[in-house]
C-alpha positions in Angstrom: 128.7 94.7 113.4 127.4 91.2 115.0 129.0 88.2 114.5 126.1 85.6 112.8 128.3 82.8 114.7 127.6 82.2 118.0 130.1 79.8 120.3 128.2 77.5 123.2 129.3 78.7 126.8 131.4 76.3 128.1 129.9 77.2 131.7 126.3 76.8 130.4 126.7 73.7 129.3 128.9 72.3 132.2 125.9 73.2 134.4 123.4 71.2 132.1 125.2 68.5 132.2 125.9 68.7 136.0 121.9 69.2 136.4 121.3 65.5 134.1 123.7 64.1 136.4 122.2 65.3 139.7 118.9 63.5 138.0 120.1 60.2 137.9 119.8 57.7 140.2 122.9 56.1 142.1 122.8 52.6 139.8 122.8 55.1 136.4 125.4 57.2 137.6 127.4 54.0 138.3 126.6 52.5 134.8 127.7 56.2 133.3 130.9 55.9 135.1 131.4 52.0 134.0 130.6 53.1 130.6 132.7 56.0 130.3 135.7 53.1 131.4 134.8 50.7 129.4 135.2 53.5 126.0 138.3 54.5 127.3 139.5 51.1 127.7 138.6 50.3 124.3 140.3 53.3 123.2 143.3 52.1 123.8 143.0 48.6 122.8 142.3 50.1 119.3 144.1 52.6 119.2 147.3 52.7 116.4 149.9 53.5 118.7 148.6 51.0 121.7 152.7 49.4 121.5 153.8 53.0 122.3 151.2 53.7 125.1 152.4 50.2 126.6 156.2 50.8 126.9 155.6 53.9 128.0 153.3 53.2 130.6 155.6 49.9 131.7 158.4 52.6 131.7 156.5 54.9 133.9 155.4 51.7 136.0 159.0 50.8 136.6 160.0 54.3 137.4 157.3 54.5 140.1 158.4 51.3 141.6 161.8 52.2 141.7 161.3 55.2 143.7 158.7 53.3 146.4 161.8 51.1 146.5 164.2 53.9 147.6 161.7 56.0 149.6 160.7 52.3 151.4 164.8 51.4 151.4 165.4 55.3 153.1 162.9 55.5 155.7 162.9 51.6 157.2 159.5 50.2 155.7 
């Protein structure tokens, strides 16, 4: 029995898109890249649970700088 649905290979299209990319010059690849930021960004400013995504990424903030502190206290920096 065959299936009538048929799924996209994720493979195949990786590759397609690798090949559009490989197509573009350096400035459009750029302006992809600055685009691609620019939605994310945005994401997040719109997003419903922004106050949540900005504690926790102050909390993870603080945590980093905590341990540069001790690792830079330890080792004489």
């Amino acid at each position: 029995m065959q299936i009538p649905l048929r799924f996209p290979n994720h493979a195949d299209k990786t590759l397609q898109l690798a090949r559009q990319q490989r197509q573009l010059t350096p400035s459009q690849r750029f302006l992809n890249i600055v685009d691609l930021i620019a939605s994310g960004t945005r994401m997040l400013a719109e997003s419903p649970k922004r106050k949540d995504s900005d504690r926790l990424h102050r909390a993870n903030e603080a945590e980093w700088r905590r341990v540069y502190r001790e690792l830079f206290a330890r080792h004489g920096f």
